[in-house]
GUKE-651564 format. One record per atom (N, C-alpha, C): residue in one letter; atom name; z, x, y. Coordinates in steps of 0.05 Angstrom, whole numbers, padded with zeros to 5 digits. Atoms other than C-alpha are relative to their C-alpha. Example, Ala and Ser with C-alpha at 12.3 -4.5 7.8 and 13.67 -1.06 7.14 Angstrom:
! GUKE-651564
(atom 'a','N',(00000,00018,-00024));
(atom 'a','CA',(00156,00246,-00090));
(atom 'a','C',(00000,00018,00024));
(atom 's','N',(-00001,-00016,-00024));
(atom 's','CA',(00143,00273,-00021));
(atom 's','C',(00014,-00015,00022));
This chain:
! GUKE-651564
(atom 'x','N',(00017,00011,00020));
(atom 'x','CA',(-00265,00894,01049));
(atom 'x','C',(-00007,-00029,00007));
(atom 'x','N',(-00004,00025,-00004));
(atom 'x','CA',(-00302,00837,01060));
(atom 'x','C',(-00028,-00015,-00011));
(atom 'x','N',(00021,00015,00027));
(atom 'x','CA',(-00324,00785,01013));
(atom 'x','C',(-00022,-00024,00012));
(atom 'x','N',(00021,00018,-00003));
(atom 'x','CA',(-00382,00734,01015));
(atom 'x','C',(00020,-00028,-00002));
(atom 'x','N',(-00008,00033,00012));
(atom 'x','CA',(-00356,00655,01007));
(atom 'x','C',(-00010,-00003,-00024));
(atom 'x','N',(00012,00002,00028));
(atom 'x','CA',(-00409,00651,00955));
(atom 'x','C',(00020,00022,-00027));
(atom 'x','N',(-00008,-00026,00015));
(atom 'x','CA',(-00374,00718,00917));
(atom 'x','C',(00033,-00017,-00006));
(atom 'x','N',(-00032,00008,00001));
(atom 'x','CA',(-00300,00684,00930));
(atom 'x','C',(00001,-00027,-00013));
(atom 'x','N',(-00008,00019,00018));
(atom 'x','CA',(-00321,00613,00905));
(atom 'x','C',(-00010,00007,-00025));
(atom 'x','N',(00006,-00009,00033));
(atom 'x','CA',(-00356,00643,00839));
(atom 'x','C',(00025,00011,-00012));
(atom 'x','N',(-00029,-00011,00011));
(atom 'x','CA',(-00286,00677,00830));
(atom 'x','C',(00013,-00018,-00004));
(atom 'x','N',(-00019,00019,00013));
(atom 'x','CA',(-00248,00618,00837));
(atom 'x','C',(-00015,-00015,-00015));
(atom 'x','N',(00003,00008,00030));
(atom 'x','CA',(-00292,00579,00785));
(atom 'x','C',(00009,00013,-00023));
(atom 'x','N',(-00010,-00017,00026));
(atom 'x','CA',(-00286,00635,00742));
(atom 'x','C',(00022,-00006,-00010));
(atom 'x','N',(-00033,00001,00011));
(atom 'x','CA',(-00209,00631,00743));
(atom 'x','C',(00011,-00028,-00005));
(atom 'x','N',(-00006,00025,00012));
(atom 'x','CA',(-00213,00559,00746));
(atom 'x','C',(-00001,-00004,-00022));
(atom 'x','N',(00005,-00002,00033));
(atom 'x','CA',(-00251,00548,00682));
(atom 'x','C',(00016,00008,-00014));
(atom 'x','N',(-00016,-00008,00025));
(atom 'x','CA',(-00213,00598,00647));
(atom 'x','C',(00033,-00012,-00004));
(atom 'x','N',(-00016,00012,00005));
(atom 'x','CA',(-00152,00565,00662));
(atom 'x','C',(00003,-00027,-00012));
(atom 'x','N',(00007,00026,00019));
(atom 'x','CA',(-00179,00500,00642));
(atom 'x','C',(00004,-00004,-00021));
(atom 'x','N',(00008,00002,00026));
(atom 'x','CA',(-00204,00523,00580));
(atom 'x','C',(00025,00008,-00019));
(atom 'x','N',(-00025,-00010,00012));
(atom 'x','CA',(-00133,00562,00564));
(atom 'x','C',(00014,-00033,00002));
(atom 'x','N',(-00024,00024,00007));
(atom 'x','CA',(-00091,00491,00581));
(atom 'x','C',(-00015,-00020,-00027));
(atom 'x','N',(00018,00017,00024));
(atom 'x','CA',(-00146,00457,00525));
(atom 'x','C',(00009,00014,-00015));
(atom 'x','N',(-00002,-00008,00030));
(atom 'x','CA',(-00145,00503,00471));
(atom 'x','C',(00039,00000,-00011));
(atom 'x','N',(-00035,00007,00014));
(atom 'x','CA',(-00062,00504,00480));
(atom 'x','C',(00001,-00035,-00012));
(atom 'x','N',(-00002,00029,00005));
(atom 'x','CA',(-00068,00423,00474));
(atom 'x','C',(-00008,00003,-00026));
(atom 'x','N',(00009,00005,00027));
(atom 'x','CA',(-00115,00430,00411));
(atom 'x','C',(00020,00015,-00015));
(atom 'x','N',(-00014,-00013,00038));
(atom 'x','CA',(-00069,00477,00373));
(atom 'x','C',(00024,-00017,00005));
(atom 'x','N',(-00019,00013,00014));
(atom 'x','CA',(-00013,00425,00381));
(atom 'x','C',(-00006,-00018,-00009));
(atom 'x','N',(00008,00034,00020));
(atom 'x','CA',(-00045,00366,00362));
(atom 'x','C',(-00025,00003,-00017));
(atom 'x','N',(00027,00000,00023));
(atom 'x','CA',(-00102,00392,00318));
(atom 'x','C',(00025,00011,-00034));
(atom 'x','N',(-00018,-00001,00033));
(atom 'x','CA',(-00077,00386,00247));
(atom 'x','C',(00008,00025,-00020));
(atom 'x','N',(-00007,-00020,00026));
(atom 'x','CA',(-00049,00435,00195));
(atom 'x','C',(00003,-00002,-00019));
(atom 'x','N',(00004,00015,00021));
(atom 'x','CA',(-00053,00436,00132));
(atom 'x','C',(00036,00009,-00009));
(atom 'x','N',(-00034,-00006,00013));
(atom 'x','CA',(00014,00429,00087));
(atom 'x','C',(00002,00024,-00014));
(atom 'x','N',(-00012,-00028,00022));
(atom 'x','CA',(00052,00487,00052));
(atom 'x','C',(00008,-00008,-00017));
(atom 'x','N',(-00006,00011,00032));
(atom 'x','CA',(00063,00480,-00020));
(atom 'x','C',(00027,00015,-00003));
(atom 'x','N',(-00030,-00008,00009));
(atom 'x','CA',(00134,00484,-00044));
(atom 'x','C',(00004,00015,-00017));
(atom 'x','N',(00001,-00032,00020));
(atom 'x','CA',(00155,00556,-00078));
(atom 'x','C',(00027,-00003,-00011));
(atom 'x','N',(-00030,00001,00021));
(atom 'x','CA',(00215,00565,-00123));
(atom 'x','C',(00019,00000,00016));
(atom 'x','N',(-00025,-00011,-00017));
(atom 'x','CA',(00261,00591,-00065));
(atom 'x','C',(-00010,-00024,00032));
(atom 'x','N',(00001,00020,-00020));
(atom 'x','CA',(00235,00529,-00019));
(atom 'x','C',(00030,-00011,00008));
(atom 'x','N',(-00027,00021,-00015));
(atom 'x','CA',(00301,00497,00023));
(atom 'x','C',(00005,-00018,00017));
(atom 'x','N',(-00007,00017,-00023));
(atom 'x','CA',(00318,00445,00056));
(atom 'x','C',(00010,00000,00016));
(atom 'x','N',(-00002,-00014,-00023));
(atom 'x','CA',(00320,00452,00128));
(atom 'x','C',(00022,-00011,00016));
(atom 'x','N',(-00020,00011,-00012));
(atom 'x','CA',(00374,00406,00139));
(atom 'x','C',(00026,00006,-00017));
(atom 'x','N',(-00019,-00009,00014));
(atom 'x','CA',(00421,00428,00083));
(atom 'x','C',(00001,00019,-00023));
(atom 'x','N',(-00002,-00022,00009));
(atom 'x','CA',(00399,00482,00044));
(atom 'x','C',(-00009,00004,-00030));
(atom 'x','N',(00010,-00002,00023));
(atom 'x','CA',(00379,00460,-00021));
(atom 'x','C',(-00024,00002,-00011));
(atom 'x','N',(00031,00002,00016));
(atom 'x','CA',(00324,00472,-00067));
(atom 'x','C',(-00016,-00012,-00009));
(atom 'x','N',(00006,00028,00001));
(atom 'x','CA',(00275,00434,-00063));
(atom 'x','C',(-00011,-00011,-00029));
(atom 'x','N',(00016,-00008,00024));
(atom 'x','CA',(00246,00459,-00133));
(atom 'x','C',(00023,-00012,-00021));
(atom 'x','N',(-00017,00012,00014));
(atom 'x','CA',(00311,00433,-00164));
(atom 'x','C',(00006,-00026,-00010));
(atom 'x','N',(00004,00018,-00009));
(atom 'x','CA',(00306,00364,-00146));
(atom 'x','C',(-00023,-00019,-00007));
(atom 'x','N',(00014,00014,-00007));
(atom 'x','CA',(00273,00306,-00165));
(atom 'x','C',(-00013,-00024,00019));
(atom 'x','N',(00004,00030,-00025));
(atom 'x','CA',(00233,00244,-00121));
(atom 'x','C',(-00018,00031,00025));
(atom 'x','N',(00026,-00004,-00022));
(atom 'x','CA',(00185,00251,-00063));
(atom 'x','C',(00014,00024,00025));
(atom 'x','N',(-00010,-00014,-00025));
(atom 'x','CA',(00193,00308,-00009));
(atom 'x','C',(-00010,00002,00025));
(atom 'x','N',(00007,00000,-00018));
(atom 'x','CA',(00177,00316,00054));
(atom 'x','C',(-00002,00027,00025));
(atom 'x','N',(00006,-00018,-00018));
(atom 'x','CA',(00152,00369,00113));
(atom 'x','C',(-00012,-00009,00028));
(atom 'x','N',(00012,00003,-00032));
(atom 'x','CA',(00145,00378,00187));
(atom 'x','C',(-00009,00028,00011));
(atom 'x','N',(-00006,-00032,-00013));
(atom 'x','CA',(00112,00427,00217));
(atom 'x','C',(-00002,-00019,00035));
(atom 'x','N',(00000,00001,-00031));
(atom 'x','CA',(00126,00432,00303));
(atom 'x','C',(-00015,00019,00014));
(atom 'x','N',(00017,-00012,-00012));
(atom 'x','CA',(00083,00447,00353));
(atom 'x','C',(00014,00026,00016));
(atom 'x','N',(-00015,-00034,-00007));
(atom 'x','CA',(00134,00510,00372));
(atom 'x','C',(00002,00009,-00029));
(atom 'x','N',(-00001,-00012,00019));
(atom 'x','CA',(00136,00528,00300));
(atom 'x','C',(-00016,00007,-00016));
(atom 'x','N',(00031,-00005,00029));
(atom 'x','CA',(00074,00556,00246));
(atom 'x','C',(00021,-00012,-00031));
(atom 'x','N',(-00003,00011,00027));
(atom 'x','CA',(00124,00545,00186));
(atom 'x','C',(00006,-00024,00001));
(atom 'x','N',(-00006,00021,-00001));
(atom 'x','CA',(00136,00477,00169));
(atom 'x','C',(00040,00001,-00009));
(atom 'x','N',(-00020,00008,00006));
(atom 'x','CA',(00210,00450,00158));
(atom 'x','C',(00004,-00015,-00019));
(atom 'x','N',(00013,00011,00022));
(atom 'x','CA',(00218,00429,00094));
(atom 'x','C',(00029,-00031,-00005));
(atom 'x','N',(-00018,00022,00012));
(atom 'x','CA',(00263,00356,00065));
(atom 'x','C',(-00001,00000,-00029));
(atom 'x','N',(-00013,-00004,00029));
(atom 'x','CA',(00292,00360,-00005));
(atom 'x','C',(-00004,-00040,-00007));
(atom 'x','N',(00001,00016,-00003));
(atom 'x','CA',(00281,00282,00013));
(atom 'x','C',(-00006,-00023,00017));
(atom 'x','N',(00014,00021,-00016));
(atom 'x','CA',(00237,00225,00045));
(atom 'x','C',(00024,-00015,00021));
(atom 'x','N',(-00024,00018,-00014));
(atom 'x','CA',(00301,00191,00068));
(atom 'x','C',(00004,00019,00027));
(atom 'x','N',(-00017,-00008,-00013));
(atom 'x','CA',(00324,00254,00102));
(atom 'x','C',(-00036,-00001,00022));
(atom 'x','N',(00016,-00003,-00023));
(atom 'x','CA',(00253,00271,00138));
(atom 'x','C',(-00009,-00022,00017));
(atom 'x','N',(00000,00025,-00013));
(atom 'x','CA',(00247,00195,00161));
(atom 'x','C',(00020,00003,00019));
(atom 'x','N',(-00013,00005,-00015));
(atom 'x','CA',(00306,00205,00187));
(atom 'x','C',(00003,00017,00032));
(atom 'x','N',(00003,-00022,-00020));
(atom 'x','CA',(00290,00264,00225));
(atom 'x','C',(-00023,-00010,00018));
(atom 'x','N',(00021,00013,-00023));
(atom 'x','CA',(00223,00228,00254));
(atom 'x','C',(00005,-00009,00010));
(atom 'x','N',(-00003,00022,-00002));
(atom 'x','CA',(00249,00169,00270));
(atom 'x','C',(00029,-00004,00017));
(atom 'x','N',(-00024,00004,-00020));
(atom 'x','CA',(00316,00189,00310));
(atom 'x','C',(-00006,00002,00033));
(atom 'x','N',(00001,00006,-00034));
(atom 'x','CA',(00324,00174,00380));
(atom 'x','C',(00010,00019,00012));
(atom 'x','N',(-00003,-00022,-00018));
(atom 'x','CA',(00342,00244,00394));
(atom 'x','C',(-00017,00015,-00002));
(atom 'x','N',(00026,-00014,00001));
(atom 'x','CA',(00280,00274,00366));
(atom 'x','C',(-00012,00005,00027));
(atom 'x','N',(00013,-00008,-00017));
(atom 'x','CA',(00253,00310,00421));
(atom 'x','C',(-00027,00026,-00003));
(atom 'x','N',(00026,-00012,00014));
(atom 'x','CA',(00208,00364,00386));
(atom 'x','C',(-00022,-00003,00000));
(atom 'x','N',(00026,00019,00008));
(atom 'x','CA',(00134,00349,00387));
(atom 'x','C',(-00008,00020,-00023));
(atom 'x','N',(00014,-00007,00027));
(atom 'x','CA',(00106,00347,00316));
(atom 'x','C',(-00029,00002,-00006));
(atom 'x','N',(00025,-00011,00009));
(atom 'x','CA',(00042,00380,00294));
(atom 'x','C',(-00001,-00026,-00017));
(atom 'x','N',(00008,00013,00024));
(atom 'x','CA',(00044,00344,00229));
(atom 'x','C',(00030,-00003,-00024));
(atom 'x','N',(-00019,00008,00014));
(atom 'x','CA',(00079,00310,00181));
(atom 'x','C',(-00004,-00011,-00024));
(atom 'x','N',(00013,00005,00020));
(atom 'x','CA',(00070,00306,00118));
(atom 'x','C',(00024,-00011,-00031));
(atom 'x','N',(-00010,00008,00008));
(atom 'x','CA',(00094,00273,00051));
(atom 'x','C',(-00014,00000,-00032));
(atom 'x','N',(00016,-00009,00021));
(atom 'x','CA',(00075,00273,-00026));
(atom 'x','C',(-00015,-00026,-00016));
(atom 'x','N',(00005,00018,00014));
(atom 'x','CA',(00035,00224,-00061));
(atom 'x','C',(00007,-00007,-00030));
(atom 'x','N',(-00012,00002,00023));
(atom 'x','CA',(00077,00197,-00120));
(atom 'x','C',(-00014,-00012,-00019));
(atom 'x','N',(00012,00010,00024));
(atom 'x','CA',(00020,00166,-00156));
(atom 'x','C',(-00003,00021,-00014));
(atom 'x','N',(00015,-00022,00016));
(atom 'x','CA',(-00004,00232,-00174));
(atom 'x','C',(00018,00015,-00008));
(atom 'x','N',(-00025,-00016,00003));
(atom 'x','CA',(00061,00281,-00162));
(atom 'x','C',(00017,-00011,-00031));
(atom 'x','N',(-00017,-00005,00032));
(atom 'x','CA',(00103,00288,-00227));
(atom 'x','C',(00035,-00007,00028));
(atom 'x','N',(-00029,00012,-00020));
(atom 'x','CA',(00172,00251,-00202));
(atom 'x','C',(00025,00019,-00002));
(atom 'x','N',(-00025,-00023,00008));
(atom 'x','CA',(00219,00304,-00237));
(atom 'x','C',(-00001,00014,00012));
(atom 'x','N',(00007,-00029,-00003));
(atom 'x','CA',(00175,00362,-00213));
(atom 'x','C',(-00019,-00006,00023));
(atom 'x','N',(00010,00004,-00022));
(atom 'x','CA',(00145,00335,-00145));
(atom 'x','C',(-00014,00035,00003));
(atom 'x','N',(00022,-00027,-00020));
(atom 'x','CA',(00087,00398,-00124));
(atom 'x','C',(-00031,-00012,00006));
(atom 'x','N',(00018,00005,-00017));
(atom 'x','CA',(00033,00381,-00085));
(atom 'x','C',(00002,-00030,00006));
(atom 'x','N',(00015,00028,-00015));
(atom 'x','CA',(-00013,00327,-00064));
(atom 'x','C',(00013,-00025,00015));
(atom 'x','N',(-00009,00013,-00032));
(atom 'x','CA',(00010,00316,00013));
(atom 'x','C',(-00013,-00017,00015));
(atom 'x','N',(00020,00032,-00012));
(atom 'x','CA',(-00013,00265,00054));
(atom 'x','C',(00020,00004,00021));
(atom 'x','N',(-00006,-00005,-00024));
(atom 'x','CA',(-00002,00255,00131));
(atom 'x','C',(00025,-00024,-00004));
(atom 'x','N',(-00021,00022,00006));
(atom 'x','CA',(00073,00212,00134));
(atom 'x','C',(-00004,-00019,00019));
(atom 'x','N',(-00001,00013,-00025));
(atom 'x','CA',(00045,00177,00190));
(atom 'x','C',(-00030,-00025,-00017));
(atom 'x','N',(00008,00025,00022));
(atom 'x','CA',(-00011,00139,00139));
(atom 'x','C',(00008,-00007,-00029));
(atom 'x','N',(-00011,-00004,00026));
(atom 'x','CA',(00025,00142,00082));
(atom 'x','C',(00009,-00033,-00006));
(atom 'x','N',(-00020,00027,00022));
(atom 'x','CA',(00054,00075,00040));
(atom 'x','C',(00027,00010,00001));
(atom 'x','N',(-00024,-00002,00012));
(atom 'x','CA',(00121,00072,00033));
(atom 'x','C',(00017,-00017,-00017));
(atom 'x','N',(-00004,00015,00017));
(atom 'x','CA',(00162,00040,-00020));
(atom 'x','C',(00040,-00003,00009));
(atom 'x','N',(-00029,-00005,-00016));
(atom 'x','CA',(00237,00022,00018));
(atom 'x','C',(00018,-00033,-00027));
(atom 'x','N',(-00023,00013,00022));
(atom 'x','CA',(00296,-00009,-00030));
(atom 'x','C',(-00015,00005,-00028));
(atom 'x','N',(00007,-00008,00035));
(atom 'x','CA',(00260,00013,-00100));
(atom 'x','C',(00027,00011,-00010));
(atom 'x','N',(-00022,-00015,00017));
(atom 'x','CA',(00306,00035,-00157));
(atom 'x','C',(00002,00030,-00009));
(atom 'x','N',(-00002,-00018,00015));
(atom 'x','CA',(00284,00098,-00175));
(atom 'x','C',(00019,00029,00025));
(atom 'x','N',(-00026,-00021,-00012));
(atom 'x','CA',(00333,00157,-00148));
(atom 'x','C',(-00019,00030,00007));
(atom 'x','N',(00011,-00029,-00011));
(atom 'x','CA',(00310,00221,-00108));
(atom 'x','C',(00021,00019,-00001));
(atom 'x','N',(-00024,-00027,-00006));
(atom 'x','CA',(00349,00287,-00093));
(atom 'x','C',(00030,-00011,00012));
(atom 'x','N',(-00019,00015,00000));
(atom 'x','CA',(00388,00254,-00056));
(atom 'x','C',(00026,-00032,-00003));
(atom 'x','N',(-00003,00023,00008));
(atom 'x','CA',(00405,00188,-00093));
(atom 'x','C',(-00019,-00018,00013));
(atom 'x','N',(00019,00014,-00007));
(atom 'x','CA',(00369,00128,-00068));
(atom 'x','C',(-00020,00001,00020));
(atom 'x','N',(00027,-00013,-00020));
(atom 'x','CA',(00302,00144,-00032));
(atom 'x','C',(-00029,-00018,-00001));
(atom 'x','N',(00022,00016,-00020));
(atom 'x','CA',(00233,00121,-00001));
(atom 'x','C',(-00017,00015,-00014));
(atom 'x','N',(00022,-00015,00008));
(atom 'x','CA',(00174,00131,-00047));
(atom 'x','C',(-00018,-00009,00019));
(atom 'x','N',(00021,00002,-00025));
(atom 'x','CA',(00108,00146,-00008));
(atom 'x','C',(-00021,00007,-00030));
(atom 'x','N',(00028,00003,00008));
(atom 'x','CA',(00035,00131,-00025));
(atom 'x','C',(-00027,00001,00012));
(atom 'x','N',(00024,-00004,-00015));
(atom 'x','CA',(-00033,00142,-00009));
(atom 'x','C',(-00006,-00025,-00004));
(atom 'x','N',(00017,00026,00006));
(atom 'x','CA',(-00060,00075,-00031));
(atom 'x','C',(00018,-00023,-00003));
(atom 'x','N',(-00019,00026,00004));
(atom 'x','CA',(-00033,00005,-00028));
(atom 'x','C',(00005,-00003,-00033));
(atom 'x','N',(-00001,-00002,00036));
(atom 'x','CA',(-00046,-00001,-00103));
(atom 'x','C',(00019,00006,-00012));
(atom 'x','N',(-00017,-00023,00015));
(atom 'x','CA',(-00008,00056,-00123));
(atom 'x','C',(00034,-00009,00006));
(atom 'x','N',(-00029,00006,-00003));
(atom 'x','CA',(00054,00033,-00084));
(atom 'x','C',(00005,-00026,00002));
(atom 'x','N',(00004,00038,00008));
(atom 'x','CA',(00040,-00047,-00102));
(atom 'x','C',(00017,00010,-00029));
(atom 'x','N',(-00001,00003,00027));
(atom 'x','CA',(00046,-00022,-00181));
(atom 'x','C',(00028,00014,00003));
(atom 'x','N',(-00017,-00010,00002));
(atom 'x','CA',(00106,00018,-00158));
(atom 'x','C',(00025,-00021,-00009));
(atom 'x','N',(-00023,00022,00000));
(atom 'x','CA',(00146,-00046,-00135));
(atom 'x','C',(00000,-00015,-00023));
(atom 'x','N',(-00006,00007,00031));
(atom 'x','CA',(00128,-00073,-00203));
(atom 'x','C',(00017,00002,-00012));
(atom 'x','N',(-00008,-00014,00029));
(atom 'x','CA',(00164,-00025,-00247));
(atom 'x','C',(00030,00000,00017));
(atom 'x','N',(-00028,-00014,-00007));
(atom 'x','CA',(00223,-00005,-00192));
(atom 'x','C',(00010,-00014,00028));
(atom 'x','N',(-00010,00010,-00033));
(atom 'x','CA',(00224,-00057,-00132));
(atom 'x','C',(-00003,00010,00024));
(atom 'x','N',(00001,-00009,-00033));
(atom 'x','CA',(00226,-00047,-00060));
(atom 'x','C',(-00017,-00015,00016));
(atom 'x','N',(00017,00010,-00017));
(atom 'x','CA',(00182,-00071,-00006));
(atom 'x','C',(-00018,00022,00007));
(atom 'x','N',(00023,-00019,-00009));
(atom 'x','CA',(00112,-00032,00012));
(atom 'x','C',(00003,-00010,00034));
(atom 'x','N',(-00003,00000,-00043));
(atom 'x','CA',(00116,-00013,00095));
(atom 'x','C',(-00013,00019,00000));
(atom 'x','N',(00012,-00018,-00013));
(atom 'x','CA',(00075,00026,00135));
(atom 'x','C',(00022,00011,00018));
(atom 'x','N',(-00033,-00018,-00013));
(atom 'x','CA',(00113,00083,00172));
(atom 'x','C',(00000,-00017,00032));
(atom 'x','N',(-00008,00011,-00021));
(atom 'x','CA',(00102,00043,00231));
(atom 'x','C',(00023,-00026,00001));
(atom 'x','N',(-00015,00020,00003));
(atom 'x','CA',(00135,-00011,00214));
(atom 'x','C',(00036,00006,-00009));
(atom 'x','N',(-00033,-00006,00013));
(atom 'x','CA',(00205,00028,00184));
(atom 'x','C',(00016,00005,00023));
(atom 'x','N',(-00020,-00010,-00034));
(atom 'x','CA',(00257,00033,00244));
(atom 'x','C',(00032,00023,-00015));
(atom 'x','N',(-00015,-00018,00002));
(atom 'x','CA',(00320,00080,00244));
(atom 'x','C',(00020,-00013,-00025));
(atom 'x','N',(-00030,00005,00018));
(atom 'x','CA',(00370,00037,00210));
(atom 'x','C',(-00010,-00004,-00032));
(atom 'x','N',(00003,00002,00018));
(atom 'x','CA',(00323,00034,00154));
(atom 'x','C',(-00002,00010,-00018));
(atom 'x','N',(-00004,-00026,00010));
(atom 'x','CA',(00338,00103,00137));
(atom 'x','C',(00030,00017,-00003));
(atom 'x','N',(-00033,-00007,00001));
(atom 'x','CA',(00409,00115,00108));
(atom 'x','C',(00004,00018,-00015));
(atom 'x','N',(-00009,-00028,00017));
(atom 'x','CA',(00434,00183,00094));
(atom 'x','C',(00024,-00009,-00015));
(atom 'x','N',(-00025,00003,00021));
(atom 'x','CA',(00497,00152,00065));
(atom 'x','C',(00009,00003,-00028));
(atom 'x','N',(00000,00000,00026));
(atom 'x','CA',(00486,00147,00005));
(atom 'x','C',(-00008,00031,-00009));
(atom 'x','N',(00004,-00028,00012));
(atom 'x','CA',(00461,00224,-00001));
(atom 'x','C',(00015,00021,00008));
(atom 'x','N',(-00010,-00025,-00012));
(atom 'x','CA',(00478,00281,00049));
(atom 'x','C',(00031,-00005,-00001));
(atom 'x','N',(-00034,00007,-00006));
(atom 'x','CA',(00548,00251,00068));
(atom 'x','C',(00019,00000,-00029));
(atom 'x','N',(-00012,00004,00025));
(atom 'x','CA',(00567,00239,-00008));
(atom 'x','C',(-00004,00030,-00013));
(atom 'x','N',(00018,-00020,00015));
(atom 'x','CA',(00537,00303,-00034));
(atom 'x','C',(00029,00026,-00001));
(atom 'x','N',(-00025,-00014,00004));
(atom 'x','CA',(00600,00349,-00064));
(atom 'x','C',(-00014,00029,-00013));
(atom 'x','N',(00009,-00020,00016));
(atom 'x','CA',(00550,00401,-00094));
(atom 'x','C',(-00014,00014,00029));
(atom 'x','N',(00017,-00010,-00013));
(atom 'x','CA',(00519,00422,-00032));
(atom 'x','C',(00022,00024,00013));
């Protein structure tokens, strides 16, 4: 059998291209966005098990670019802490967090927002799931009027580093879990 040059390089474009176009569309589905999953009665926390439906204060979700379901946090503290460690190796689709202007603080359900533009509200008084925690906001405003009523400092997530995220006071203390 014997082929043309012309016949053999139209084949390898062919297989080029399509390999091209396969290593692209794998790139877009990890870094093209997803939207968040809304928290269901039997929602758990992916780091210790609890409900997230039980619990009040801001929650948090990741989904990974090896995983479709997201991983859910019973608490901002804990999913900060999960971004933000220096062993994190995972690459994250998305990450998301709830907006507490709007969210009901007892009964946190919905309205997510990306945790990567989010407000954050670090040393406030008011208490999450697991004791003292990191409210998040869509708008400076919202988490300006926060530090009014409950203290803290407003930070962008770029700006929060590891040690500014202490499970001590929750997971480690936690006798109900």
């Amino acid at each position: 059998m014997n082929r043309s040059p012309i016949a053999f390089r139209r084949t390898l474009t062919i297989l080029l291209a399509a390999a091209l176009l396969g290593a692209c569309s794998d790139k877009a589905a990890t870094t093209a966005a997803v939207a968040p999953v809304e928290i269901e009665r039997g929602t758990a926390c992916s780091l210790d098990g609890m409900l997230l439906a039980d619990y009040q204060g801001p929650k948090g979700q990741i989904i990974y670019a090896d995983k479709p379901a997201p991983e859910f946090f019973c608490d901002t503290m804990e999913l900060l802490s999960t971004l933000l460690a220096g062993e994190q190796v995972r690459p994250v689709r998305m990450a998301y967090v709830q907006d507490m202007a709007k969210a009901d603080w007892n009964h946190p359900e919905g309205y997510w927002i990306d945790a990567k533009t989010a407000l954050y509200v670090i040393g406030g008084k008011r208490q999450g799931s697991m004791g003292p925690t990191i409210a998040t906001f869509a708008e400076e405003a919202a988490a300006q009027n926060f530090t009014k009523e409950y203290g803290g400092k407003v930070m962008h997530f770029a700006e929060i580093k590891p040690d500014m995220v202490d499970l001590r006071g929750g997971a480690s203390h936690d006798m109900h879990m």
